[in-house]
MARVEX-492722 format. One record per residue (C-alpha): residue number from 1; z, x, y. Coordinates in Angstrom, 2 decimals, m for minus. Layout:
+-----+---------+---------+---------+
| num |       w |       u |       v |
+-----+---------+---------+---------+
| NUM |       Z |       X |       Y |
...
+-----+---------+---------+---------+
// end
This chain:
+-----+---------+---------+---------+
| num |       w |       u |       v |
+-----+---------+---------+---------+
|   1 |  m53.98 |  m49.45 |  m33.48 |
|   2 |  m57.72 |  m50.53 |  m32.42 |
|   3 |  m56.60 |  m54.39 |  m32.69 |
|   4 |  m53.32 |  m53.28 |  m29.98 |
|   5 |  m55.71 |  m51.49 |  m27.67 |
|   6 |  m58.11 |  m54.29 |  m27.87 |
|   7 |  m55.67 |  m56.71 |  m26.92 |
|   8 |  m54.21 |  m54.96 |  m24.24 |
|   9 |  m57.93 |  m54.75 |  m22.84 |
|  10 |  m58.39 |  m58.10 |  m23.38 |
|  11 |  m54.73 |  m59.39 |  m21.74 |
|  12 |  m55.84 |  m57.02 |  m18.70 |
|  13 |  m59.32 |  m58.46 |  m18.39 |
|  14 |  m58.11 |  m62.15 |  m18.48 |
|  15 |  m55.28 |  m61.37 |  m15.95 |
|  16 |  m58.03 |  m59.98 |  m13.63 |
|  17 |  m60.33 |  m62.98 |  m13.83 |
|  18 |  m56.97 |  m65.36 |  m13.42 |
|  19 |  m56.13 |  m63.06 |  m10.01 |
|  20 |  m60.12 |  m63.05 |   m8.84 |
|  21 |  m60.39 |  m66.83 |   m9.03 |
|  22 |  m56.92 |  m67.24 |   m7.24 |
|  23 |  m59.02 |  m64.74 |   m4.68 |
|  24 |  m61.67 |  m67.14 |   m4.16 |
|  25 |  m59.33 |  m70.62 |   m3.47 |
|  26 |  m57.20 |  m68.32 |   m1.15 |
|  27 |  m53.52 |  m69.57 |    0.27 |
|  28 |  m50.49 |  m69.35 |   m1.49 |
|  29 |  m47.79 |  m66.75 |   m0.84 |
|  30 |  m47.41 |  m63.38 |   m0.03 |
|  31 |  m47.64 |  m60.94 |   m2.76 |
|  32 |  m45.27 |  m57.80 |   m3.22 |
|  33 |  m46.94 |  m54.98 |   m4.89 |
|  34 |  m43.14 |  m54.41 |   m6.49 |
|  35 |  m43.80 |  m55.37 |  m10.27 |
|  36 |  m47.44 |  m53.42 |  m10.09 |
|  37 |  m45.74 |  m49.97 |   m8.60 |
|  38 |  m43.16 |  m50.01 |  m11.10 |
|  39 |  m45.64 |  m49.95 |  m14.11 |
|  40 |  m47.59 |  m47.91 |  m12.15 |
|  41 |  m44.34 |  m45.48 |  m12.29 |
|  42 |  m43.82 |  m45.65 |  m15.90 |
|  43 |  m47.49 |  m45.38 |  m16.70 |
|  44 |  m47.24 |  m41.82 |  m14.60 |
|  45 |  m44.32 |  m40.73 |  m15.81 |
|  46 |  m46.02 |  m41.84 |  m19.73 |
|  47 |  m48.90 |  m39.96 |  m18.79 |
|  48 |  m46.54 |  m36.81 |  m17.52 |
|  49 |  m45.79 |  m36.73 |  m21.33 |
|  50 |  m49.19 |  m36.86 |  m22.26 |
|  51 |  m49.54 |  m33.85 |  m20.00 |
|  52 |  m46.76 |  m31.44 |  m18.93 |
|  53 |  m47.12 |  m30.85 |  m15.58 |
|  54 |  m48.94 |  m33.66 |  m14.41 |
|  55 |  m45.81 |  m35.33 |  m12.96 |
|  56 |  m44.71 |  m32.75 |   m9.82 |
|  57 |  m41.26 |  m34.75 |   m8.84 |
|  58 |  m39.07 |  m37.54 |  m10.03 |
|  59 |  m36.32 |  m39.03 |   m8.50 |
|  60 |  m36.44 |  m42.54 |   m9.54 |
|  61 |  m34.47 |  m44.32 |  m11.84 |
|  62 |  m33.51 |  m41.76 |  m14.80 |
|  63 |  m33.63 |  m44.73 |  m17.66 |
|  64 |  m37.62 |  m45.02 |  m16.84 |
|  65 |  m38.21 |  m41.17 |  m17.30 |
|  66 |  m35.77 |  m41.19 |  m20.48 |
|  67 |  m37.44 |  m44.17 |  m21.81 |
|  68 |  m41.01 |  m42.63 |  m22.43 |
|  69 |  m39.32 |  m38.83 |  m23.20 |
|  70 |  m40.92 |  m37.53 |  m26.09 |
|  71 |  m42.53 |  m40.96 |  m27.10 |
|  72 |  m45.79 |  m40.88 |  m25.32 |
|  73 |  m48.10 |  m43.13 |  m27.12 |
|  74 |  m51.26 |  m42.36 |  m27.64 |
|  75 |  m53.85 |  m41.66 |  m25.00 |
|  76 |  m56.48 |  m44.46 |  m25.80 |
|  77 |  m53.52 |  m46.66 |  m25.85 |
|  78 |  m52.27 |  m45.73 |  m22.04 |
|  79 |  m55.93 |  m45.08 |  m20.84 |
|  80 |  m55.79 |  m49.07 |  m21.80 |
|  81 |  m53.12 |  m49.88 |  m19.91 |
|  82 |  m53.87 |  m47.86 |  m16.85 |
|  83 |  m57.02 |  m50.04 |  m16.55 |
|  84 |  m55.68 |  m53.00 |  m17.38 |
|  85 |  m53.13 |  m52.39 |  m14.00 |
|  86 |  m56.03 |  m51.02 |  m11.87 |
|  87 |  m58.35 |  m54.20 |  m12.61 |
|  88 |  m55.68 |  m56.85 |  m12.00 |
|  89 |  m54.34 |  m54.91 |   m8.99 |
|  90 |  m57.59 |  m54.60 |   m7.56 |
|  91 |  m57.89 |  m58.47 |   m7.92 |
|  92 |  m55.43 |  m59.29 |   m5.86 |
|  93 |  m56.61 |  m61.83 |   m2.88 |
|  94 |  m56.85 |  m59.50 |   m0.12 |
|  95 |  m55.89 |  m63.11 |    1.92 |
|  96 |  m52.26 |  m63.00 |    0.47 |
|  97 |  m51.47 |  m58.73 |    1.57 |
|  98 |  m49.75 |  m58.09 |    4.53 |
|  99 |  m51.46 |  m54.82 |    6.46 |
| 100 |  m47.92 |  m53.18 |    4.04 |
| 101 |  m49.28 |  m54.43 |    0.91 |
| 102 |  m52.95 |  m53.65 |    1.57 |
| 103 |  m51.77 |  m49.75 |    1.66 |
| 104 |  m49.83 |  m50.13 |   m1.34 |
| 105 |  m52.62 |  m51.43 |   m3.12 |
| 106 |  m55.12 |  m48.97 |   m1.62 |
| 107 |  m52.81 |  m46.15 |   m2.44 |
| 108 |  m51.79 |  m47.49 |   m6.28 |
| 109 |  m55.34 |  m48.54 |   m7.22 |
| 110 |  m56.90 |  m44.57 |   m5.71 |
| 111 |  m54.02 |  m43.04 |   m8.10 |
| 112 |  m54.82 |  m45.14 |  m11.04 |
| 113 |  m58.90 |  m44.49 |  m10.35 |
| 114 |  m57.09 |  m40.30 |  m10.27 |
| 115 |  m55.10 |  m41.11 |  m13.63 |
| 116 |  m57.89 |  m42.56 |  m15.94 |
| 117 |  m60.03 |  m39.99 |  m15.16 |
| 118 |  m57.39 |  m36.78 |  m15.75 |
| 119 |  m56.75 |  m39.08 |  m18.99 |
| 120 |  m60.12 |  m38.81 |  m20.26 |
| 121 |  m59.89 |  m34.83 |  m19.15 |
| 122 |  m56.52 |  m35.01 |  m21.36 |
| 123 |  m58.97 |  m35.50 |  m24.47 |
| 124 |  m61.13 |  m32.91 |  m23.55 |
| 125 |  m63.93 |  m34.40 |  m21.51 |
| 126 |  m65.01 |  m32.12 |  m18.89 |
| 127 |  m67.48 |  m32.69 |  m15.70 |
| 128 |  m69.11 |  m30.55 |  m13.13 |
| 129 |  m66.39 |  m28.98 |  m10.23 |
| 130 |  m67.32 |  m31.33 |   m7.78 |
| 131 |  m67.58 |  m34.10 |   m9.47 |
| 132 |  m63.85 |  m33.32 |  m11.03 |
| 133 |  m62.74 |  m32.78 |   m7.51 |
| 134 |  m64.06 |  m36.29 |   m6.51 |
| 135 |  m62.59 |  m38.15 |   m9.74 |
| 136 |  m59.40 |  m37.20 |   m8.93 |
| 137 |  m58.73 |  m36.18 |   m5.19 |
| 138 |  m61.05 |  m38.29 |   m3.59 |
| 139 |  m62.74 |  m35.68 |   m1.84 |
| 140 |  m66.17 |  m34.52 |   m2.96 |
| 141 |  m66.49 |  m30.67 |   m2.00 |
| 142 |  m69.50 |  m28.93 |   m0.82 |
| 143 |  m69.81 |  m25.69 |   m3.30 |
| 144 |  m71.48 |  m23.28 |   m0.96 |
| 145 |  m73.60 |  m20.10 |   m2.66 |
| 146 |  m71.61 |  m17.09 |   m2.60 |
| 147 |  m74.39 |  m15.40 |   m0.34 |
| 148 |  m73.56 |  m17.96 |    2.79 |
| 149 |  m70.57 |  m15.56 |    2.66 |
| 150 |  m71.84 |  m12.04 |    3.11 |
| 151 |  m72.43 |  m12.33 |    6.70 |
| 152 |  m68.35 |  m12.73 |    7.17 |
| 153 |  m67.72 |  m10.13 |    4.58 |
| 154 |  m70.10 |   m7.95 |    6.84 |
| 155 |  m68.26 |   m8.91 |   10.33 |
| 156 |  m64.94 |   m7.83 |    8.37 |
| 157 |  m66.44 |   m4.48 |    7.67 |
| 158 |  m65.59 |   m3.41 |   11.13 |
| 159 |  m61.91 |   m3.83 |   10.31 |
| 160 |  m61.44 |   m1.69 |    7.39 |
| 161 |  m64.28 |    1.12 |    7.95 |
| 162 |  m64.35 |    4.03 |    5.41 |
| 163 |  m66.14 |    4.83 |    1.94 |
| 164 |  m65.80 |    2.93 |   m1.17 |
| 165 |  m66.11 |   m1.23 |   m1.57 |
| 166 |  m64.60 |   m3.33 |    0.74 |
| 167 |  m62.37 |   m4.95 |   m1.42 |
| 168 |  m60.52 |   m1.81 |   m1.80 |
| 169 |  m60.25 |   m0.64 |    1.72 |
| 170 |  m59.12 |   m4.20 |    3.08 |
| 171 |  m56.52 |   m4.07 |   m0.07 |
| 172 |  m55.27 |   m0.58 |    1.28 |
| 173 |  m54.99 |   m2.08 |    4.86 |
| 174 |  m52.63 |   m5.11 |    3.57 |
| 175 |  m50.59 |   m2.26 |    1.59 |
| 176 |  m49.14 |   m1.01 |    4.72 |
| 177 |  m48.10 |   m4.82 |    5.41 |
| 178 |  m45.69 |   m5.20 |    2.27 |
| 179 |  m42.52 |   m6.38 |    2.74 |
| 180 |  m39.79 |   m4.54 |    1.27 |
| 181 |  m38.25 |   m5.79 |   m1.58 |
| 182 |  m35.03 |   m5.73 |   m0.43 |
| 183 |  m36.16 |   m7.19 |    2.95 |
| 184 |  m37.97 |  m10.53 |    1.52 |
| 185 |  m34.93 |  m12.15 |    1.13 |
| 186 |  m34.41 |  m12.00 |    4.91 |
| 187 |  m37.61 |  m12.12 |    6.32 |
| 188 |  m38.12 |  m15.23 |    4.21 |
| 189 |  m34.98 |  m17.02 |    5.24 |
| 190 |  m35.87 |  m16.31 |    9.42 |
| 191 |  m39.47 |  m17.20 |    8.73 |
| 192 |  m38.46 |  m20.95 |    7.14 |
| 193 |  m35.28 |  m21.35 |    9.91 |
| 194 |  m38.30 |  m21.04 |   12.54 |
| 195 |  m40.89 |  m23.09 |   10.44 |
| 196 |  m37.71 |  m25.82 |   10.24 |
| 197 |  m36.56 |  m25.30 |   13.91 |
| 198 |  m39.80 |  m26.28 |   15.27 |
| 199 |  m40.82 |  m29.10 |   13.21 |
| 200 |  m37.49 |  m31.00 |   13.69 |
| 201 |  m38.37 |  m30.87 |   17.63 |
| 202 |  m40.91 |  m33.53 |   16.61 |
| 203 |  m40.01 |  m34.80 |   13.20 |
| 204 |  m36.66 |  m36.44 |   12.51 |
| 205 |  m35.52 |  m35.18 |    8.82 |
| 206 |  m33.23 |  m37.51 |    7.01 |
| 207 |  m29.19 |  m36.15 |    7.49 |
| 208 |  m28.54 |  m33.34 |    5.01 |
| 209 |  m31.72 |  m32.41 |    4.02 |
| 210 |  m31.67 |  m28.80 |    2.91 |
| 211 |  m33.70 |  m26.13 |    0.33 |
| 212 |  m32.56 |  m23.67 |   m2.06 |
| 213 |  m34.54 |  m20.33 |   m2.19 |
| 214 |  m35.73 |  m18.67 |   m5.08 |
| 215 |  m37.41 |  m15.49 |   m5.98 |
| 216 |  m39.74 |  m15.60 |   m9.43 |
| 217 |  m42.38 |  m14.05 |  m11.59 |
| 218 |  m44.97 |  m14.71 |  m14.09 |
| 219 |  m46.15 |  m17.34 |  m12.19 |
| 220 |  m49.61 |  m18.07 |  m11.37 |
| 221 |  m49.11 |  m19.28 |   m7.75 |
| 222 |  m47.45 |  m17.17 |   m4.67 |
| 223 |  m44.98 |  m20.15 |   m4.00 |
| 224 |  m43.99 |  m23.66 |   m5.01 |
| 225 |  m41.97 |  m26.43 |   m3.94 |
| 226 |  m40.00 |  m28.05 |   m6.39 |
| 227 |  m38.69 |  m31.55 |   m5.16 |
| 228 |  m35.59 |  m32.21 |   m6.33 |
| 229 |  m35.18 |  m35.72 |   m4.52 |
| 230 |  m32.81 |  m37.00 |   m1.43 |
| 231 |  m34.03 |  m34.60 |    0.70 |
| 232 |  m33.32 |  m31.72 |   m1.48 |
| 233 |  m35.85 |  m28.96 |   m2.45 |
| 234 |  m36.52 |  m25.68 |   m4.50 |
| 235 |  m38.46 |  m23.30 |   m3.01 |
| 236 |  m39.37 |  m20.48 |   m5.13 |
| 237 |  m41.37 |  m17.50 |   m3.92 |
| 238 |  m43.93 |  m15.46 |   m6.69 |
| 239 |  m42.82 |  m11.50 |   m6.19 |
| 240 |  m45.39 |  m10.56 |   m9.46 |
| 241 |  m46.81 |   m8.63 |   m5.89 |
| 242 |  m45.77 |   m7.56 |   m2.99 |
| 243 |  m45.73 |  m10.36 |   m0.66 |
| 244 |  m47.70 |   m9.36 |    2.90 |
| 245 |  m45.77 |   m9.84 |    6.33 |
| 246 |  m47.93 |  m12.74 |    7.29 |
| 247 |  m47.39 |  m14.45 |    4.06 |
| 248 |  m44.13 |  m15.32 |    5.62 |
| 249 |  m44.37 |  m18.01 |    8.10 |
| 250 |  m47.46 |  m19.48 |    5.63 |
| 251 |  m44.77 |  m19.82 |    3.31 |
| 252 |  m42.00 |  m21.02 |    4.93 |
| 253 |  m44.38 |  m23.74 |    6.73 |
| 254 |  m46.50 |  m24.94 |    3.41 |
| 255 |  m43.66 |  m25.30 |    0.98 |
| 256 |  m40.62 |  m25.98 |    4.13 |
| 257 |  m41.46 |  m27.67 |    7.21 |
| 258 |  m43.51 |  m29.42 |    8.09 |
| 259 |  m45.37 |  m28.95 |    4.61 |
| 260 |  m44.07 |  m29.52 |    0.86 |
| 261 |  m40.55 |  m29.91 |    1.76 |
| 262 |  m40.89 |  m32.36 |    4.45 |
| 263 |  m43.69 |  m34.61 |    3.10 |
| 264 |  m41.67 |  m35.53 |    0.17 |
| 265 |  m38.09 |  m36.18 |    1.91 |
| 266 |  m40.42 |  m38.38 |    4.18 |
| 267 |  m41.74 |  m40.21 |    1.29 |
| 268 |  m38.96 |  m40.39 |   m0.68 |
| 269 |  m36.51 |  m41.68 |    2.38 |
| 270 |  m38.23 |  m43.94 |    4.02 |
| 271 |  m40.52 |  m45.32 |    1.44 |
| 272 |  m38.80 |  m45.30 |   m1.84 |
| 273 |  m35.69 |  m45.50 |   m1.11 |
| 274 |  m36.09 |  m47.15 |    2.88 |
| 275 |  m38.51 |  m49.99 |    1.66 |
| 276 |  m38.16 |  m50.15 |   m2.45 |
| 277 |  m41.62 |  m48.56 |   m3.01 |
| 278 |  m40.80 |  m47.27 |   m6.39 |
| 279 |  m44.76 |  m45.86 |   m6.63 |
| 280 |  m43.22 |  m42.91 |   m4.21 |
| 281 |  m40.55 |  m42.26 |   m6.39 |
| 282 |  m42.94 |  m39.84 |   m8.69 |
| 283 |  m45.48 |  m37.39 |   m7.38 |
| 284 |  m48.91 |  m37.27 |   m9.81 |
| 285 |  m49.87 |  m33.75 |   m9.22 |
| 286 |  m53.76 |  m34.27 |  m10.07 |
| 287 |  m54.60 |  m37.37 |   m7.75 |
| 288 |  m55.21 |  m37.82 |   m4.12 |
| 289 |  m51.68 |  m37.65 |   m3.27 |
| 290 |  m51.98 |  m33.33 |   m4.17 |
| 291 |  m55.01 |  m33.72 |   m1.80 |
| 292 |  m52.94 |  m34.53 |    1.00 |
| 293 |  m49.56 |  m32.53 |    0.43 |
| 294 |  m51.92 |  m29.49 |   m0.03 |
| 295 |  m53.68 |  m29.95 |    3.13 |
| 296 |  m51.00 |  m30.68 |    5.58 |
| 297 |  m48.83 |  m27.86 |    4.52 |
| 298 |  m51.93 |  m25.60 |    5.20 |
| 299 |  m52.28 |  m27.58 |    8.74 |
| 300 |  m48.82 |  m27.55 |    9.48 |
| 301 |  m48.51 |  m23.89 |   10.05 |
| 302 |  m51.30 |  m23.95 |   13.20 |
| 303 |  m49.74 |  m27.41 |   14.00 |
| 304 |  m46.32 |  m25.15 |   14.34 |
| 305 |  m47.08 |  m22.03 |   15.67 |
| 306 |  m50.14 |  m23.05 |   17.79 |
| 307 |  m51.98 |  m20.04 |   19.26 |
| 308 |  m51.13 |  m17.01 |   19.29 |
| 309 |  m47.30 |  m18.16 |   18.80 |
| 310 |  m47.27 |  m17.03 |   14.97 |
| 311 |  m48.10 |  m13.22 |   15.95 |
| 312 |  m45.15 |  m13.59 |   18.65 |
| 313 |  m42.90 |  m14.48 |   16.38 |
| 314 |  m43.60 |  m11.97 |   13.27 |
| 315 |  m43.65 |   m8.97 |   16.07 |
| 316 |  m40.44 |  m10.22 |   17.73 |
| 317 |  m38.40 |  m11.29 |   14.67 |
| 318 |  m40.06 |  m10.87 |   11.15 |
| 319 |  m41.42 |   m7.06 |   11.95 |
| 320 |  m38.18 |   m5.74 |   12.65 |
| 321 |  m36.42 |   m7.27 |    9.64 |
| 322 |  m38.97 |   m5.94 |    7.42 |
| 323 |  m39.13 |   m2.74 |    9.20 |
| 324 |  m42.41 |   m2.98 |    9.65 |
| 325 |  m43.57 |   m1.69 |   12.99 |
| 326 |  m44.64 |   m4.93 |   15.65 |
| 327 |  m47.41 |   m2.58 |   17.02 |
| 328 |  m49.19 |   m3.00 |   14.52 |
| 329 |  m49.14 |   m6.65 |   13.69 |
| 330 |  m52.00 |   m7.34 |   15.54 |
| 331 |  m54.60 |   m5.58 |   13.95 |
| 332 |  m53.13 |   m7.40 |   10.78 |
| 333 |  m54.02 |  m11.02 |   12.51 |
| 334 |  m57.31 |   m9.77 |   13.43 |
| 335 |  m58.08 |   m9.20 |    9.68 |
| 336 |  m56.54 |  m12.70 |    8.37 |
| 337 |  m58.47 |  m14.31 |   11.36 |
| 338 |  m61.50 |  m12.99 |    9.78 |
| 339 |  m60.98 |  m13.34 |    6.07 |
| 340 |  m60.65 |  m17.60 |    6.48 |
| 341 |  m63.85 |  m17.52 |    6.77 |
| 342 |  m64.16 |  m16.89 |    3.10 |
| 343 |  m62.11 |  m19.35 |    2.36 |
| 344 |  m65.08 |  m21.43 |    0.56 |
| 345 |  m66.09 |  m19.02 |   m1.82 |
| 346 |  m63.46 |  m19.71 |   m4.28 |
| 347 |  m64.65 |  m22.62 |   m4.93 |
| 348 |  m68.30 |  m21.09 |   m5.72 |
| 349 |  m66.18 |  m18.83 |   m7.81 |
| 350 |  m64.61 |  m21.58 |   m9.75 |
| 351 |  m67.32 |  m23.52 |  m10.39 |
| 352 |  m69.13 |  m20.79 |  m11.93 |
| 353 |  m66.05 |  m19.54 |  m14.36 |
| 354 |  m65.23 |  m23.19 |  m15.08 |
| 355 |  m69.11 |  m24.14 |  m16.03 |
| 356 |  m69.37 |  m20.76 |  m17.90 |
| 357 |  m71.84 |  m19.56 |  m16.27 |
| 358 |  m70.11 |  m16.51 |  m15.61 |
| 359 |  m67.40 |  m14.49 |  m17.72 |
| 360 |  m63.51 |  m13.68 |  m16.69 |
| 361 |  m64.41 |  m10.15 |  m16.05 |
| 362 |  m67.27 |  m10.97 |  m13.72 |
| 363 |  m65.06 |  m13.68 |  m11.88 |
| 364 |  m62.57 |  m11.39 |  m11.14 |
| 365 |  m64.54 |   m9.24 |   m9.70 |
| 366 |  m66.22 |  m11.61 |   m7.64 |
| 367 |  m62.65 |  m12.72 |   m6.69 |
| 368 |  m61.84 |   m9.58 |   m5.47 |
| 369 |  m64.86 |   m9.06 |   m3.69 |
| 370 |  m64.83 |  m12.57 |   m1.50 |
| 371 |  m60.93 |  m12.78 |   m1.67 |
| 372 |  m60.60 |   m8.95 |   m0.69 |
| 373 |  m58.14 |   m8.34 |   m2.75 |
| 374 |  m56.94 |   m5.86 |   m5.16 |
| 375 |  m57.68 |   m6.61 |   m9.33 |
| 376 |  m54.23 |   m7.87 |  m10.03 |
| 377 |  m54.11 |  m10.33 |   m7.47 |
| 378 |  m57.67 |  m11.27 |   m8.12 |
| 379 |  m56.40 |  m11.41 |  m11.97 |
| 380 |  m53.96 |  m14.09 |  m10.90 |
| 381 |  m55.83 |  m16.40 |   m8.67 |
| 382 |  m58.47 |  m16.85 |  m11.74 |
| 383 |  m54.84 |  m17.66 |  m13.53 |
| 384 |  m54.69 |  m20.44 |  m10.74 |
| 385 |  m58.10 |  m21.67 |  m11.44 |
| 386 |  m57.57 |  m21.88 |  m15.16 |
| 387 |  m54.78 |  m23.66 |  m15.05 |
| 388 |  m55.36 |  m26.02 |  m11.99 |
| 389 |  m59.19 |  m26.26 |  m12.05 |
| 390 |  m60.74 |  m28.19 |   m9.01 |
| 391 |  m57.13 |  m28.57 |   m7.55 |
| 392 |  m57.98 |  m25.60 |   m5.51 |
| 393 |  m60.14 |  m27.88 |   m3.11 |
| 394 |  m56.97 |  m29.65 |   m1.65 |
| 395 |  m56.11 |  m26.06 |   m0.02 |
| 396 |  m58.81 |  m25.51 |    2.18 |
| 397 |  m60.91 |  m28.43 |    2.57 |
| 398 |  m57.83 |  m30.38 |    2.58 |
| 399 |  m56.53 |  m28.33 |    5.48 |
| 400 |  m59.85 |  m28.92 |    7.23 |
| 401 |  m59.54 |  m32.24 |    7.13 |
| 402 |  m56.03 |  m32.39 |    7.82 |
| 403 |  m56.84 |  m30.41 |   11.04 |
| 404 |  m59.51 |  m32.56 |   12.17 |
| 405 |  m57.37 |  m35.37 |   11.83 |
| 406 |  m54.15 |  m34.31 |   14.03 |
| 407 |  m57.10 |  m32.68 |   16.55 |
| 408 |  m58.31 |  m35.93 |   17.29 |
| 409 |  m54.90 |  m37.39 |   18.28 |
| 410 |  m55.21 |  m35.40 |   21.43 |
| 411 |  m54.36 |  m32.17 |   23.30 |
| 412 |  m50.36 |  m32.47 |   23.48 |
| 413 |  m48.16 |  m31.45 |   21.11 |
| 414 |  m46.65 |  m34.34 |   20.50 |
| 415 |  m49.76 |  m36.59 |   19.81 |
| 416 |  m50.69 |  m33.98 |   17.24 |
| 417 |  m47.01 |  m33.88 |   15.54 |
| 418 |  m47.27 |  m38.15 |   15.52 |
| 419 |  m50.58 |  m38.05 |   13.85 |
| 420 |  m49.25 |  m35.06 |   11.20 |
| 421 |  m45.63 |  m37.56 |   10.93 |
| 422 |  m48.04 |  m40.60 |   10.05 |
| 423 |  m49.68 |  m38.21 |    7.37 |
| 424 |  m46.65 |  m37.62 |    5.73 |
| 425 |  m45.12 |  m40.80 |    6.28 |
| 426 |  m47.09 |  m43.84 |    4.79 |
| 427 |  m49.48 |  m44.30 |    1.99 |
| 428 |  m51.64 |  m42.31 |    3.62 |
| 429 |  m54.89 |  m41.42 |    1.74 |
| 430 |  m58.37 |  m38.92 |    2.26 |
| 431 |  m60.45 |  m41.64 |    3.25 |
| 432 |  m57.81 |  m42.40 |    5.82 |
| 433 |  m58.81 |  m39.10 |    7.45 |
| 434 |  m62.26 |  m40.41 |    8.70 |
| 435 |  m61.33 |  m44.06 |    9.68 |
+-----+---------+---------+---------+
// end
C-alpha cells in the first residue's frame, strides 16, 4: 500500500513539472478543464464515502456515484490523489485558459485546497476555529470576545423588560409568535410562493423547476434544502420547536428563492448540464462552495423583501393565516432587528466548546444567553456546532459579505438582483467578493 501511494505521489509530481515547463515555453492550444473536473467529481464523490455527509447533492452520472459505493479506498490513498490533481491543475499555463477555464481552475483547485484539508480532519487532525474556517471556506473569521456583545444584549433589554434573565423573558416574548401547528403548513407554502414570486421578477428559473415541502424532526438544523437535481428540490422544515412567525419568509427565501433552491438549479442548468462542467454536478458541503450558498440565501431575503417590505407582508398575509394578530408584528421586528447584532457570538461560543475550553453545559448556557433563546433550542444549536463545526461562519459572515457585494452593484433593484444572479451563476468564489 505505501509503494501505491508513493507512486501515485510520484506520477502526480512528474505530471506537474511536465505541465510547469509547458508553462514556461507557452503556445500551444487551448486547454479544457473537462478530464480534471471529472476526477475532481469522482474524487468528491470517493471522499463522500470516506465521510457521509460531505457530498450535499448529486445529479451527475449515476455509474460514477455507484462506482466508488461502499469501496472507498483508503484515506492516505485519496489524500494522494487529491494532491496529485491539485498540483498538476494548478500547473496549467495560465497562457493556454480562456477567462472560462481560468474560473474553472480557480474554482476546482480552491475545492481541492477545501478537500485535503477536511481529509486530514477525516483522520482526526483538528486545528483552531479559525484556522478550520480558513482551510476549508476560504474565509478567515474574526472570533470576537463574548463581552463586545453585552452592550447589544443591554440595548435589547428595553424590549423585553421584567424580572428574571434575559434569555427567558425574550424566549417568553417569541412564545406569543408560534405558529400553530396546524397553520405551518400554510403559512409556509404563502411565505415561499412570495419568496419565489419576487425573485423570478429578476431571475429567470429554468422551465419546471419546482420543490416539495416537508415537515421533520430530530434534526439538528431548523431547515434544509435537499437538491434533488433538474431543478427539483426538497425542502424540509425542523418542527422539534415551534417555528416563530418571522422564521417564515427566512425560510422560504434561504432554502427557496433566491437561496438554496435557486443557486443549485442555476448551477446545475446552466453549468453542468448548459456547458458540460461536470465539477457542478456534486455539491462538497465543507468547501468554499457552502461558503457561498450559505451566504446568499441569508442575503437573499433583504435582497427580496428590501425595507420594511418583509413586515408588510407577514402583517398582510402570513399573520392572518397563522392567526396571529398583525398589530403586533412590529414589536416582533423590532426585537429580531436587535438580536443580529449578536449574530457573532456564536462563533466565540464555538470556538470555546470546540477547543474545550469550556464544557456542554456551560455552552449552552452561554448559547442561550447571546442567542436569547430558551434551553432546548440552545441544546440544539450546540447539536449544529458539533456536528458542523466552523461551518457556522458561512451564515453570518457569509451573508455579510454577500451583502456587501450586491450593495456595491448600485442602488436599483435590478443592479443588486444581477450582481446576486452572477453569485449564483458562475464559479463564483469568496475571494471573488472583494475583487
Amino acid at each position: 500500500m505505501r509503494e501505491d501511494r508513493a507512486v501515485t505521489r510520484l506520477a502526480g509530481l512528474l505530471m506537474a513539472l511536465l505541465l510547469a515547463g509547458c508553462a514556461t515555453l507557452g503556445g500551444g492550444k487551448p486547454v479544457t478543464l473537462d478530464p480534471y473536473a471529472e476526477r475532481f467529481v469522482k474524487l468528491t464523490l470517493e471522499i463522500g464515502e470516506i465521510e457521509p455527509g460531505y457530498v450535499d447533492a448529486y445529479h451527475g452520472p449515476p455509474a460514477w456515484a455507484e462506482a466508488v459505493k461502499g469501496k472507498a479506498r483508503a484515506i492516505d490513498v485519496v489524500a494522494a490523489d487529491v494532491a496529485a490533481l491539485k498540483a498538476e491543475i494548478d500547473a496549467l499555463p495560465a497562457s493556454r485558459l480562456d477567462a472560462d477555464q481560468a474560473k474553472r481552475r480557480a474554482y476546482l483547485s480552491a475545492h481541492l485546497r477545501a478537500a485535503a484539508f477536511r481529509l486530514r480532519m477525516a483522520k482526526g487532525e483538528r486545528a483552531a476555529f479559525a484556522d478550520e474556517a480558513e482551510a476549508l471556506f476560504g474565509v478567515r473569521p474574526n472570533i470576537r470576545p463574548l463581552t463586545d456583545f453585552d452592550p447589544a444584549l443591554a440595548r435589547i433589554e428595553a424590549l423585553a423588560p421584567g424580572e428574571g434573565p434575559l434569555s427567558e423573558r425574550v424566549a417568553a416574548l417569541r412564545k406569543r409568535y408560534e405558529i400553530p401547528a396546524d397553520k405551518l403548513d400554510a403559512v409556509m407554502r404563502a411565505a415561499i410562493a412570495e419568496c419565489r414570486t419576487r425573485t423570478i421578477r429578476h431571475i429567470a428559473m429554468p422551465a419546471g423547476e419546482a420543490f416539495t415541502l416537508e415537515f421533520v424532526t430530530n434534526k439538528p438544523w431548523g431547515g434544509y434544502n435537499w437538491y434533488q437535481g433538474g431543478a427539483q428540490s426538497l425542502i424540509q422544515v425542523n418542527v422539534d420547536q415551534p417555528v416563530f412567525i418571522d422564521r417564515a419568509v427566512d425560510l422560504g427565501c434561504h432554502e427557496g428563492y433566491p437561496g438554496h433552491h435557486v443557486h443549485n438549479s442555476l448551477l446545475d442548468v446552466r453549468l453542468a448540464r448548459g456547458k458540460g462542467w461536470v465539477e457542478f454536478s456534486v455539491f462538497p458541503l465543507f468547501a468554499p462552495i457552502g461558503f457561498i450558498a450559505e451566504g446568499t440565501a441569508n442575503a437573499g431575503i433583504k435582497l427580496a423583501f428590501p425595507g420594511g417590505e418583509q413586515l408588510a407582508f407577514e402583517q398582510a398575509v402570513l399573520y392572518p393565516l397563522a392567526g396571529l394578530d398583525p398589530a403586533t408584528a412590529p414589536k416582533l421586528a423590532e426585537l429580531t432587528a436587535a438580536t443580529a447584532a449578536l449574530s457573532g457570538a456564536q462563533y466565540a461560543v464555538a470556538d470555546q466548546y470546540l477547543s474545550g475550553k469550556i464544557d456542554k453545559a456551560e455552552a449552552v448556557a452561554l448559547l442561550q444567553k447571546y442567542q436569547l433563546t430558551n434551553k432546548a433550542r440552545a441544546e440544539r444549536s450546540l447539536r449544529f456546532i458539533e456536528t458542523y463545526r466552523s461551518y457556522i461562519i458561512n451564515y453570518g459572515l457569509g451573508r455579510e459579505m454577500a451583502a456587501a457585494y450586491i450593495d456595491k452593484a448600485g442602488a436599483s433593484q435590478s443592479a443588486r438582483w444581477a450582481a446576486m444572479e452572477t453569485i449564483l451563476s458562475t464559479p463564483f468564489l469568496p475571494a471573488d467578493y472583494t475583487k
